[in-house]
VEXKOLTI-152279 format. One line per field, with one value per residue (C-alpha): residue number from 1; residue in one letter; x, y, z. Coordinates in steps of 0.001 Angstrom, whole numbers. Example, Ala and Ser with C-alpha at 12.3 -4.5 7.8 and 13.67 -1.06 7.14 Angstrom:
i	[1/2] .
aa	[A/S] .
u	[12300/13670] .
v	[-4500/-1060] .
w	[7800/7140] .
This chain:
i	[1/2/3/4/5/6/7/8/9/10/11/12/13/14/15/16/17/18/19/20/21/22/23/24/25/26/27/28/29/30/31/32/33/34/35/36/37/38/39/40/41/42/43/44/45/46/47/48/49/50/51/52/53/54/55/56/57/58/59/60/61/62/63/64/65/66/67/68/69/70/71/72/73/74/75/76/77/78/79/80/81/82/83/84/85/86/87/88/89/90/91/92/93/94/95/96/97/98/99/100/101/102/103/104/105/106/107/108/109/110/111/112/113/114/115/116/117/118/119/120/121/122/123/124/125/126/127/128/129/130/131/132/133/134/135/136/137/138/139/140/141/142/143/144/145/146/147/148/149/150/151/152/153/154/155/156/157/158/159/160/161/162/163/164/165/166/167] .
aa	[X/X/X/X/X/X/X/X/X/X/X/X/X/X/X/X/X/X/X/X/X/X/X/X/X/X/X/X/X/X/X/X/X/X/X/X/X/X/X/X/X/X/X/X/X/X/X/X/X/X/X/X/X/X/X/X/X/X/X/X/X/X/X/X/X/X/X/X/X/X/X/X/X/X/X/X/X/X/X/X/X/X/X/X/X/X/X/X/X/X/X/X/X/X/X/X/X/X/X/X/X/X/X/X/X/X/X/X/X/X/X/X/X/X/X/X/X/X/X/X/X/X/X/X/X/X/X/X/X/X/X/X/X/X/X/X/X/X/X/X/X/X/X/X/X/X/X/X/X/X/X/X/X/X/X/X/X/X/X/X/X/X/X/X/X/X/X] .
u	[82329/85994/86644/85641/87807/90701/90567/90221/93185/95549/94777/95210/98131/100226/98947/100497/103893/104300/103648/106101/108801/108210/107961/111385/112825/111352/112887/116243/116242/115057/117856/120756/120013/119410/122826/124591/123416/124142/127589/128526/126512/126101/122487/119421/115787/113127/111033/112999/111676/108348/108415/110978/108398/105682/107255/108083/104763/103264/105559/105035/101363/100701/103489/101141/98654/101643/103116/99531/98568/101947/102086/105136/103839/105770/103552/103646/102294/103627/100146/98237/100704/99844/96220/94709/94196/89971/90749/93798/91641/88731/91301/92726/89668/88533/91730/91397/88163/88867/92013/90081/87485/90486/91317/87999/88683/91636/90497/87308/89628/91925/89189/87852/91384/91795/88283/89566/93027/92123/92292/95715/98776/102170/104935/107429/105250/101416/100103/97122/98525/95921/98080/99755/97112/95572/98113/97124/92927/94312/96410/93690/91221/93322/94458/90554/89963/92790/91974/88243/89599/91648/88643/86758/89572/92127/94448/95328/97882/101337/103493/105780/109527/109490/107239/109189/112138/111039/112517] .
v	[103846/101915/105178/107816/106243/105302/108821/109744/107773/108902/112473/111441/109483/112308/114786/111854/111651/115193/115592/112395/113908/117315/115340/113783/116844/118860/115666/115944/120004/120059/117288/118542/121768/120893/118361/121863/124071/121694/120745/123982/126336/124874/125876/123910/124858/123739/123066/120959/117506/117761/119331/116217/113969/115211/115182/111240/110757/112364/110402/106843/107415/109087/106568/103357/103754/103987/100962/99358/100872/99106/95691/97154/95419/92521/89545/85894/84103/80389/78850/81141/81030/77300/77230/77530/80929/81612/80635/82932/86102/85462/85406/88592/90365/88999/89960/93669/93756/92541/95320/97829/97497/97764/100799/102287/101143/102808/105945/106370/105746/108462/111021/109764/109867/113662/114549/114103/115259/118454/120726/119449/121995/120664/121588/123975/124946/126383/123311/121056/117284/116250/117246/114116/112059/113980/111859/108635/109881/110671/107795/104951/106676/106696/103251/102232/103236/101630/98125/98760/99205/96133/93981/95338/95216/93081/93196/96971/96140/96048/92773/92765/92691/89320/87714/88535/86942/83908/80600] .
w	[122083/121408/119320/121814/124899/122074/121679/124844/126279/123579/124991/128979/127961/126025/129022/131333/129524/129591/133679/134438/132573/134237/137534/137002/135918/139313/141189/139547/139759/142982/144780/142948/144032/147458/147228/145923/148597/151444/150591/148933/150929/154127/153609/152728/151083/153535/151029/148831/151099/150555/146765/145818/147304/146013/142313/143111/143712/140693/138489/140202/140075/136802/134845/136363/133577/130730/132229/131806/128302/126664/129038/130351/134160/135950/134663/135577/132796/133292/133621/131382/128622/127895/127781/124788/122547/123231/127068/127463/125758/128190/130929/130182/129805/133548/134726/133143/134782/137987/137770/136472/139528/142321/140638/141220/144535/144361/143181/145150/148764/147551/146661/150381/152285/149861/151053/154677/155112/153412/156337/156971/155696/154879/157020/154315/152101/152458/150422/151462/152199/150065/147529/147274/146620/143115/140939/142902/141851/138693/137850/139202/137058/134221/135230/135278/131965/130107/131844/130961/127072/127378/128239/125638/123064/124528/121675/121889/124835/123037/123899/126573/125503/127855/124850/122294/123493/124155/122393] .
């Protein structure tokens, strides 16, 4: 089973990296060329709004589940950091748990609020608005399953570059 979803996140994870950097590269395409044609042009895309957002949005939500795979999160650990080793494991697997159930949360709302707001068309381009939320599905679900590996393996998060410089 820890073989099949190691494998299986190493696949969702490369897929991942590859839409966040396309995302930031429609973002930074998309605004320069809208920066260009409004102060060199006069002119402006309609489109360029919603497309930009839309490309934000993807890379936010699809980069959460990187951020979670190498313990790359904003942590407090002042408390947790002095108890001892067996206590501090048990913790973190709770804790991955307890995460990994608000993104189900998470995930389920969006496919409800998707579900929903399907009928509704955004304003410059013939889109659904539901749009927006597939990378929020897809990044709680991929979320979901890296916090269920962490309680089941907690030691395949990497250390946070906080840890390591540490006195």
């Amino acid at each position: 089973m820890d073989r099949f979803l190691t494998s299986l996140l190493a696949r969702a994870d490369q897929g991942a990296r590859f839409l966040v950097m396309l995302g930031a590269a429609a973002m930074v395409v998309v605004v320069s060329a809208q920066v260009a044609m409004r102060y060199l042009f006069n002119g402006s895309f309609d489109w360029a709004d919603e497309v930009s957002r839309l490309a934000f949005v993807a890379t936010i939500f699809l980069a959460i589940p990187l951020g979670i795979r190498d313990g790359t999160h904003v942590g407090i650990d002042l408390l947790v950091s002095r108890l001892p080793e067996g206590l501090r494991v048990g913790i973190a697997r709770l804790m991955s748990l307890l995460a990994a159930g608000m993104m189900l949360v998470v995930f389920w709302t969006a496919i409800v609020v998707a579900v929903t707001t399907w009928s509704e068309r955004l304003g410059s381009i013939n889109l659904t608005s539901s749009v927006f939320f597939l990378p929020v599905i897809l990044g709680a679900l991929h979320s979901a399953l890296h916090l269920v590996h962490m309680a089941i393996a907690p030691g395949t998060v990497a250390k946070s570059t906080s840890e390591e410089v540490r006195p």
